[in-house]
GUTORBA-576004 format. One record per residue (C-alpha): residue in three letters; residue number from 0; x, y, z. Coordinates in Angstrom, 3 decimals. Layout:
N
r->ALA; k->NUM; east->X; north->Y; up->Z
...
//
This chain:
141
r->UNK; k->0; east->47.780; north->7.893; up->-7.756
r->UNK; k->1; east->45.394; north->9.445; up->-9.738
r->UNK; k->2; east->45.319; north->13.242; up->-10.589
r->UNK; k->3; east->43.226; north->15.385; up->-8.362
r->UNK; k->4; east->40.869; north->18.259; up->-9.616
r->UNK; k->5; east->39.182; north->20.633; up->-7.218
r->UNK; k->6; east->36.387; north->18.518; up->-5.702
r->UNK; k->7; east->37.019; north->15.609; up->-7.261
r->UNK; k->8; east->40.239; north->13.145; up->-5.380
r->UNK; k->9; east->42.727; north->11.057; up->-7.152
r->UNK; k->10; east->42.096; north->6.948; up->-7.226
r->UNK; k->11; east->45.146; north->5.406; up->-4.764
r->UNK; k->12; east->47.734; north->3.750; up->-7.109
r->UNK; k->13; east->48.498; north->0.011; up->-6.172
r->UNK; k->14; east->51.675; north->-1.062; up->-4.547
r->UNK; k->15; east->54.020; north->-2.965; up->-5.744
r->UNK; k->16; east->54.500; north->-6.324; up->-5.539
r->UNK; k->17; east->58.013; north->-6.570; up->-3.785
r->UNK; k->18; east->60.886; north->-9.709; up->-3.862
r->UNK; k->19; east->60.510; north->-12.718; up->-2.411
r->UNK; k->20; east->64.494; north->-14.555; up->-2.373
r->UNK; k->21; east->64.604; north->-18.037; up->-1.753
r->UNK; k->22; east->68.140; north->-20.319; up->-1.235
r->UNK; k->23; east->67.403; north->-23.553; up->0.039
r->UNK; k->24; east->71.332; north->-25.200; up->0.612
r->UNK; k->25; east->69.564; north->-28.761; up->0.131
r->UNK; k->26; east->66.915; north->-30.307; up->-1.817
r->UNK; k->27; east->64.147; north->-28.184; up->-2.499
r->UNK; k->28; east->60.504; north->-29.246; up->-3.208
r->UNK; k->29; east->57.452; north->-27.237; up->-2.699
r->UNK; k->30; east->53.885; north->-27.617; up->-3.707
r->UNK; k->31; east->53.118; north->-23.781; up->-1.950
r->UNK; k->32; east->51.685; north->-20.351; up->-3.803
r->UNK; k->33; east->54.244; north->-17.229; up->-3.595
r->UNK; k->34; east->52.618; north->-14.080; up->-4.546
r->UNK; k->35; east->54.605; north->-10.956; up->-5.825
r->UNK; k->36; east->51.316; north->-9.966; up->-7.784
r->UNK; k->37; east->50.887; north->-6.418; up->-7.962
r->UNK; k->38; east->47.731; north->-4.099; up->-6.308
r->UNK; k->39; east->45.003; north->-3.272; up->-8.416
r->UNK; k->40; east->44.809; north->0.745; up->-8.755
r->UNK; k->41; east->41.735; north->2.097; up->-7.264
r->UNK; k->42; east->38.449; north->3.526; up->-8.971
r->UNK; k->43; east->37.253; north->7.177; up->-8.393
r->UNK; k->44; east->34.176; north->8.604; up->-7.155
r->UNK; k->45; east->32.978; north->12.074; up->-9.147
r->UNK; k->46; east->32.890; north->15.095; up->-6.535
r->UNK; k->47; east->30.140; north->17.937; up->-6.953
r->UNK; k->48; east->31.225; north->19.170; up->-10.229
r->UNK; k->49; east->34.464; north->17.392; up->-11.210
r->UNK; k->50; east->35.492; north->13.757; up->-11.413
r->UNK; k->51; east->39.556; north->12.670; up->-10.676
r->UNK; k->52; east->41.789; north->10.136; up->-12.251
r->UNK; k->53; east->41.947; north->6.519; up->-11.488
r->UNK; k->54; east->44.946; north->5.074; up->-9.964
r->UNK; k->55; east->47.754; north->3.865; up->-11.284
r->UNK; k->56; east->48.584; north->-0.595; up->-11.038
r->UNK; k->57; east->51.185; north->-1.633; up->-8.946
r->UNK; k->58; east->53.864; north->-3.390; up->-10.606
r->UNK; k->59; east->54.257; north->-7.226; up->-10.888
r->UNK; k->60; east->57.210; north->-8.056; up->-8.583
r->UNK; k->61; east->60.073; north->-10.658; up->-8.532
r->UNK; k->62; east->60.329; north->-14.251; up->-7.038
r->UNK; k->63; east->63.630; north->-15.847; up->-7.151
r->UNK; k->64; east->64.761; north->-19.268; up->-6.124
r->UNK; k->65; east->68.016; north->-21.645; up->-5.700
r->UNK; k->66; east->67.997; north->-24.867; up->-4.605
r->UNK; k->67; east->71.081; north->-27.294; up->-4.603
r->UNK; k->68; east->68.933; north->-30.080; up->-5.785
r->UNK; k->69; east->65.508; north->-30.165; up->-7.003
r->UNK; k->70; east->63.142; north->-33.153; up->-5.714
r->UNK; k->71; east->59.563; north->-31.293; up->-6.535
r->UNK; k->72; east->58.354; north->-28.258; up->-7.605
r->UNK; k->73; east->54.514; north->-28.136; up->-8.499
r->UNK; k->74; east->53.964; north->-24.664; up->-6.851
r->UNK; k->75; east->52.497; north->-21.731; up->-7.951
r->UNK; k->76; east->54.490; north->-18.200; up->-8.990
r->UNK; k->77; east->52.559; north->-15.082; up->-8.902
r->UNK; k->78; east->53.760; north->-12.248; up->-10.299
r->UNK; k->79; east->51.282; north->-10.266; up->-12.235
r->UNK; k->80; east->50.797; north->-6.505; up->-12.768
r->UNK; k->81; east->47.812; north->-4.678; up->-11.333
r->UNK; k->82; east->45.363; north->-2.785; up->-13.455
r->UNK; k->83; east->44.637; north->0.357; up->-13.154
r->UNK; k->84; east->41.770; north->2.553; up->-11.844
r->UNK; k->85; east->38.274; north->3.994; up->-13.593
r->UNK; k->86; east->38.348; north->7.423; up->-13.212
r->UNK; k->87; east->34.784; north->8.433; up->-12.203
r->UNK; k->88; east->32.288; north->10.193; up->-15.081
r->UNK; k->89; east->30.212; north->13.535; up->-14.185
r->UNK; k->90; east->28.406; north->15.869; up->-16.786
r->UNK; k->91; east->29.739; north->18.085; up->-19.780
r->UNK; k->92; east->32.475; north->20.480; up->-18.720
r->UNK; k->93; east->32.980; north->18.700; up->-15.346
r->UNK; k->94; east->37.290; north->18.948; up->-16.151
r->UNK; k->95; east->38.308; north->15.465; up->-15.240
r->UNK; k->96; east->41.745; north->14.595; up->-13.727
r->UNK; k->97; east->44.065; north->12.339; up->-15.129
r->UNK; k->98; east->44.953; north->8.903; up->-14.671
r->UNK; k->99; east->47.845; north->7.697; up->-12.791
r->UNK; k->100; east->50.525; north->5.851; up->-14.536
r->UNK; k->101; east->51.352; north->2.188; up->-13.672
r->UNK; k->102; east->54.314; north->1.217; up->-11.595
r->UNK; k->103; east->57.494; north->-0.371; up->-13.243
r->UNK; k->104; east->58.791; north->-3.621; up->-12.652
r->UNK; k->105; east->63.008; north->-4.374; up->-13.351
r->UNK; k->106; east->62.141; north->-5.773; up->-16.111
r->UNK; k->107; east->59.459; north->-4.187; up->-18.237
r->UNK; k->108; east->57.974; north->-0.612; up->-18.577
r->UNK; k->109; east->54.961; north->0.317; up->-17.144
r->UNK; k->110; east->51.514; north->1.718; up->-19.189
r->UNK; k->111; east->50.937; north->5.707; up->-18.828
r->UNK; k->112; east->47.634; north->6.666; up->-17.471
r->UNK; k->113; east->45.364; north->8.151; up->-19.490
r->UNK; k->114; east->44.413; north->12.340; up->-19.968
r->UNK; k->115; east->41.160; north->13.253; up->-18.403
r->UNK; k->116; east->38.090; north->13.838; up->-20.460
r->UNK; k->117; east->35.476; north->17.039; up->-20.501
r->UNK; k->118; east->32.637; north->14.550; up->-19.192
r->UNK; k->119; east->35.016; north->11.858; up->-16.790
r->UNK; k->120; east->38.883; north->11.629; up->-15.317
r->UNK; k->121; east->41.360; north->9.531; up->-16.744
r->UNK; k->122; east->41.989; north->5.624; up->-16.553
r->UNK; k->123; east->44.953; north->4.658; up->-14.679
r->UNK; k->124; east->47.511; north->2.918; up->-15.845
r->UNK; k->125; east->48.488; north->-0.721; up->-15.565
r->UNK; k->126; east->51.269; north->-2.168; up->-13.844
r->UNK; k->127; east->54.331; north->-4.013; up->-15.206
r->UNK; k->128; east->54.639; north->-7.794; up->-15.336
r->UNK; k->129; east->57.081; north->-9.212; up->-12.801
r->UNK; k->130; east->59.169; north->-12.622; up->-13.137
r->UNK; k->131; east->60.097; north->-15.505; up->-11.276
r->UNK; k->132; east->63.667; north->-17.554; up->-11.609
r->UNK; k->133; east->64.166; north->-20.993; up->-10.097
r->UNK; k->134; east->67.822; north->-21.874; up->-10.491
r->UNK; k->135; east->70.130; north->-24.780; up->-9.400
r->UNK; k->136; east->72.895; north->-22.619; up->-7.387
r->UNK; k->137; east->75.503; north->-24.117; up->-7.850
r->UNK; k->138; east->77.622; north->-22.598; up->-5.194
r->UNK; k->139; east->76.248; north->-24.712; up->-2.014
r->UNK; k->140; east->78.316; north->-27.230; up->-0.940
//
């Protein structure tokens, strides 16, 4: 999440966006949408005299698939990263907090969040990029 000052919360950082493991032992065909996508961070509201961070994206997750044989496969992978937070603005000398930095996916590094500002808190930062495999497995019968 995003980084707290005295009257002023943190934005909620986004979750991840998990694994989804598919092994179909015959032929596989799919016209569906999987989603992996990762949560947006969330936005801040300023308190009485101080404004906090935005949270931090979830990271994209990870779809993988094997199929012994492929007949169709016209669906849809998901796996994007979610952005981060707006840290919320109040006047001069309000001491924003910072931003919270984006989650990690196993593949790719996440963005930092940004350093609060005199007049507003810190953006979060985005999310990794996930991935998605589809595979002929070989090992089914």
């Amino acid at each position: 999440g995003g980084g707290g000052v005295t009257d002023g919360a943190g934005g909620a950082g986004g979750a991840g966006g998990g694994v989804l493991i598919i092994e179909c032992g015959g032929a596989f065909s799919v016209s569906s949408t999987f989603s992996c996508a990762g949560v947006n961070g969330s936005d801040t509201t300023a308190g009485a005299n101080q404004a906090g961070g935005g949270g931090g994206g979830g990271g994209g997750g990870t779809i993988i698939v094997g199929y012994k044989t492929l007949t169709s496969d016209t669906g849809t992978y998901t796996v994007t990263k979610g952005t981060g937070g707006v840290g919320a603005t109040k006047t001069a000398n309000a001491n924003g907090g910072a931003g919270g930095g984006g989650g990690g996916s196993d593949s790719t590094a996440a963005t930092a969040g940004s350093n609060g500002q005199a007049d507003k808190g810190g953006l979060g930062g985005d999310g990794a990029a996930g991935y998605s495999i589809r595979f002929v497995n070989n090992s089914f019968g």
